[in-house]
C-alpha positions in Angstrom: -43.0 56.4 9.0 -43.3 54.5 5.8 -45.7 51.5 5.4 -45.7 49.7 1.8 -48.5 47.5 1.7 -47.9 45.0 -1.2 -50.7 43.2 -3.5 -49.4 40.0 -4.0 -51.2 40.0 -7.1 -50.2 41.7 -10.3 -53.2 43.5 -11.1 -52.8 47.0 -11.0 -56.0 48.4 -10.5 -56.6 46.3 -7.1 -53.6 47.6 -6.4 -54.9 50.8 -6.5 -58.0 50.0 -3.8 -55.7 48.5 -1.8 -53.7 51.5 -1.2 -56.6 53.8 -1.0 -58.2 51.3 1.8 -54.6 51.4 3.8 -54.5 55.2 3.5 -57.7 55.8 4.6 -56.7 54.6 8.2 -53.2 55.5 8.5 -52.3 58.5 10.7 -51.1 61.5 9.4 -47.3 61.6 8.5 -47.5 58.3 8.2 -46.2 57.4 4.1 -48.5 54.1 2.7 -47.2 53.2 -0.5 -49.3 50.4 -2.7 -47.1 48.2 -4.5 -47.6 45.8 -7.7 -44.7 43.2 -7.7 -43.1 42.7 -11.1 -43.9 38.9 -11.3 -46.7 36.7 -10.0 -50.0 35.4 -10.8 -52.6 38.1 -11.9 -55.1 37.1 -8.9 -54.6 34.2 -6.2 -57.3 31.8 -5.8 -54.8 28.2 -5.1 -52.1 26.8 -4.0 -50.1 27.4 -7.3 -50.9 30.9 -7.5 -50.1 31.3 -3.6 -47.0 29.5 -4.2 -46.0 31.4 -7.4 -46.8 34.9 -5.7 -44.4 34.6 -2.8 -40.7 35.2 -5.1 -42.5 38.6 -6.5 -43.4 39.2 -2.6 -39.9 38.7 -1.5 -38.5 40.3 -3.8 -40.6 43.7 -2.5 -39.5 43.1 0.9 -35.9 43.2 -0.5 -36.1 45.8 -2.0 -38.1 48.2 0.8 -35.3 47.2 3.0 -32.8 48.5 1.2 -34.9 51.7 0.9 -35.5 52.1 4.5 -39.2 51.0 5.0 -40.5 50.9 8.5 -42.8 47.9 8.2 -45.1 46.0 5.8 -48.5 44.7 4.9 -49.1 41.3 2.8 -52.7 42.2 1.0 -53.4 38.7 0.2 -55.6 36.7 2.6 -53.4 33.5 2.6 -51.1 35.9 3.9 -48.7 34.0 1.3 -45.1 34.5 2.3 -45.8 35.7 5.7 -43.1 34.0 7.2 -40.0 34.4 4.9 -40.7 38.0 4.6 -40.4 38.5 8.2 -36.7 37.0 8.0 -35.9 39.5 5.6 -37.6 42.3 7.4 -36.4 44.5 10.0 -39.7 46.2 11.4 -43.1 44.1 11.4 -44.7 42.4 8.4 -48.8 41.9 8.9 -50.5 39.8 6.8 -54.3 40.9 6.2 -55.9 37.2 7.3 -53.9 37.3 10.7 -54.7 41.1 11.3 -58.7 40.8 10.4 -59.2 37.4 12.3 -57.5 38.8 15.6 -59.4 42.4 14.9 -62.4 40.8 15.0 -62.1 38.3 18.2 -62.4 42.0 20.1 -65.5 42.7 18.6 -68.1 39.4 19.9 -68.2 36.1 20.5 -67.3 35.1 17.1 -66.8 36.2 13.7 -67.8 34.7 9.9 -65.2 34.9 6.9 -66.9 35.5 3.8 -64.3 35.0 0.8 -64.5 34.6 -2.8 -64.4 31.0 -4.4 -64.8 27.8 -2.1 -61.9 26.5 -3.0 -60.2 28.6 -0.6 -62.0 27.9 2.5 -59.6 25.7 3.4 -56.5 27.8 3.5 -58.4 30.4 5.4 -59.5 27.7 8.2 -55.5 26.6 8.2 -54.9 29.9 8.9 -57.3 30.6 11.5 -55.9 27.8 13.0 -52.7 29.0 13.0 -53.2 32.3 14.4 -55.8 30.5 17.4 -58.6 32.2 15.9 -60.5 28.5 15.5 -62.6 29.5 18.9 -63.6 32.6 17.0 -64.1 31.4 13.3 -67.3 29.6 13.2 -67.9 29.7 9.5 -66.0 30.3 6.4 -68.6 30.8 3.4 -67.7 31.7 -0.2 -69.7 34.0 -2.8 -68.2 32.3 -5.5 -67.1 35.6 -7.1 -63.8 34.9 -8.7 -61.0 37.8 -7.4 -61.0 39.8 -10.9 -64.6 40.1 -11.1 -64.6 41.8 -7.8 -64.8 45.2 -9.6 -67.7 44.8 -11.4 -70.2 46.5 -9.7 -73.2 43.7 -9.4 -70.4 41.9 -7.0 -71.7 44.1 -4.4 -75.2 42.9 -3.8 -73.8 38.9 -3.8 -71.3 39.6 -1.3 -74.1 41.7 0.6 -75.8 38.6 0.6 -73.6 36.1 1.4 -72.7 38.1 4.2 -76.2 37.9 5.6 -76.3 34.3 5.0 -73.3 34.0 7.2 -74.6 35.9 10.2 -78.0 33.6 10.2 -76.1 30.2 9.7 -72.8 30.6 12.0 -74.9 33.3 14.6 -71.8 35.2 14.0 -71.4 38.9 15.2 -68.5 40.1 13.0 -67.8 39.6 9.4 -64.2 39.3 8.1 -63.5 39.7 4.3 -61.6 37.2 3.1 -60.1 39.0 0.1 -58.3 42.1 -0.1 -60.2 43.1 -3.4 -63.4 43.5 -0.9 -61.5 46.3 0.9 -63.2 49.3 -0.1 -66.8 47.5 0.7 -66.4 47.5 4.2 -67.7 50.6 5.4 -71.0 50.1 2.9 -71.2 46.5 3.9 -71.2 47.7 7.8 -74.3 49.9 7.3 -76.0 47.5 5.1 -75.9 44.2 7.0 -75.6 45.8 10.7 -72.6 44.3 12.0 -69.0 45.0 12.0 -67.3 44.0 9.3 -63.4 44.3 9.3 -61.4 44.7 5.8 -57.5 42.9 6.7 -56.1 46.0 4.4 -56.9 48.3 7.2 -56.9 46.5 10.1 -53.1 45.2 9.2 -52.3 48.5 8.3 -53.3 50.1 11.6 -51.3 47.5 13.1 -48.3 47.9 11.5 -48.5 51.6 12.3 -49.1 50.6 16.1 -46.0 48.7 16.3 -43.9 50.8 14.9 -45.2 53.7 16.9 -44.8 51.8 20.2 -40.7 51.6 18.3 -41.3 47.5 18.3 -39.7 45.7 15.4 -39.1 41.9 15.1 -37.3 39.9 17.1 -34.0 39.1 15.4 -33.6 35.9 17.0 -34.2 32.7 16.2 -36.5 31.6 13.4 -37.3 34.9 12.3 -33.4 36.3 12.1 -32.2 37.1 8.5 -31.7 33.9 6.4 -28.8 32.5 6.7 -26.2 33.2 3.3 -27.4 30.9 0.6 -26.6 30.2 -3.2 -29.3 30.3 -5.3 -29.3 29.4 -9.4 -31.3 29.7 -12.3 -34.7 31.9 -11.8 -34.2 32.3 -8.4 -30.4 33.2 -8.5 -31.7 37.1 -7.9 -32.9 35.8 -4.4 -29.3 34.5 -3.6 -28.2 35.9 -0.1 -24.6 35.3 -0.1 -23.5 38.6 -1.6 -23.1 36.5 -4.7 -24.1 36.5 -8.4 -25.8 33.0 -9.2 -25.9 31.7 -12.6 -27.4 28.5 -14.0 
């Protein structure tokens, strides 16, 4: 079974957590490969950079399919190109929002998301919206850390915090990370704060391995069949799906 879990990001070296966090789950013989698109935004933290991401995203999907990848994670919790990359997809595409939130409705009455700058609180309460996790969500609280200075080691204590913060004002009993950069503070966070708190990178991963053990892919019908053949020019003209060349 192979699993490539793609950073929608171009930053190598979250990259690199990413995959360790997905590895660190999957079962054995199963192949997680972390992957870097060749274009995008160096970190995601708006619209624009969301936006921006999704071609490099696609263009990953593309090319796992033609290499005979079983099924996909998007480590990006706007889960940005969710839905186009399950119309190029054969097996199942996760993104890390949709697999934490649901992760955690098992786990109490409600869970807090804790994610990096405010400014994104809004796409992740669209999204729990979207996945009917709004009777579960009942807070969505930033540490205003942006996403590249997630590495730097003092991060650890402020997200500790704001964690904390989020139990006491929401009377949460789960924390989801809102970021994939935060992946490889889960299992610290856990012990540190006493309640569960669920990283997307694993809990998508696990999922994706699920489905694809139970031998579910997606439904070809429908919305989600392959996109229909389509011209494309100019900078997108490499995302043409009508067997064609483009040019501008």
């Amino acid at each position: 079974m192979r699993i490539r879990v793609i950073n929608p990001n171009t930053t190598a070296s979250m990259t690199a957590a990413i995959e360790e966090a997905a590895r660190a789950v999957a079962a054995p013989g199963t192949l997680v490969e972390g992957i870097t698109p060749t274009m995008g935004p160096a970190s995601i933290e708006s619209h624009y950079d969301e936006a921006l991401s999704v071609p490099g995203v696609l263009a990953e999907i593309a090319r796992g399919e033609a290499e005979g990848v079983d099924g996909y994670v998007i480590a990006c919790f706007g889960d940005p190109g969710l839905d186009a990359a399950r119309e190029l997809a054969r097996g199942p595409v996760l993104g890390i929002a949709e697999a934490a939130m649901h992760s955690a409705s098992h786990l109490g009455r409600g869970f807090s998301v804790v994610t990096t700058l405010s400014r994104t609180a809004g796409r992740a309460a669209d999204l729990a919206e979207r996945y009917g996790m709004d009777r579960f969500c009942l807070g969505i609280h930033a540490c205003e850390i942006p996403v590249l200075e997630l590495e730097d080691p003092k991060a650890r204590t402020v997200i500790a915090d704001a964690c904390r913060d989020a139990i006491h004002a929401d009377n949460s009993d789960a924390i989801v990370l809102g970021c994939a950069g935060m992946a490889d503070l889960c299992e610290w966070l856990t012990e540190e704060i006493g309640v569960p708190v669920v990283d997307g990178v694993a809990a998508a991963t696990l999922t994706v391995q699920s489905l694809i053990t139970m031998g579910l892919r997606k439904s070809g019908r429908g919305e989600f069949a392959a996109p229909p053949p389509k011209h494309y020019t100019g900078l997108l003209a490499e995302f043409s799906t009508d067997g064609q060349e483009a040019h501008s």
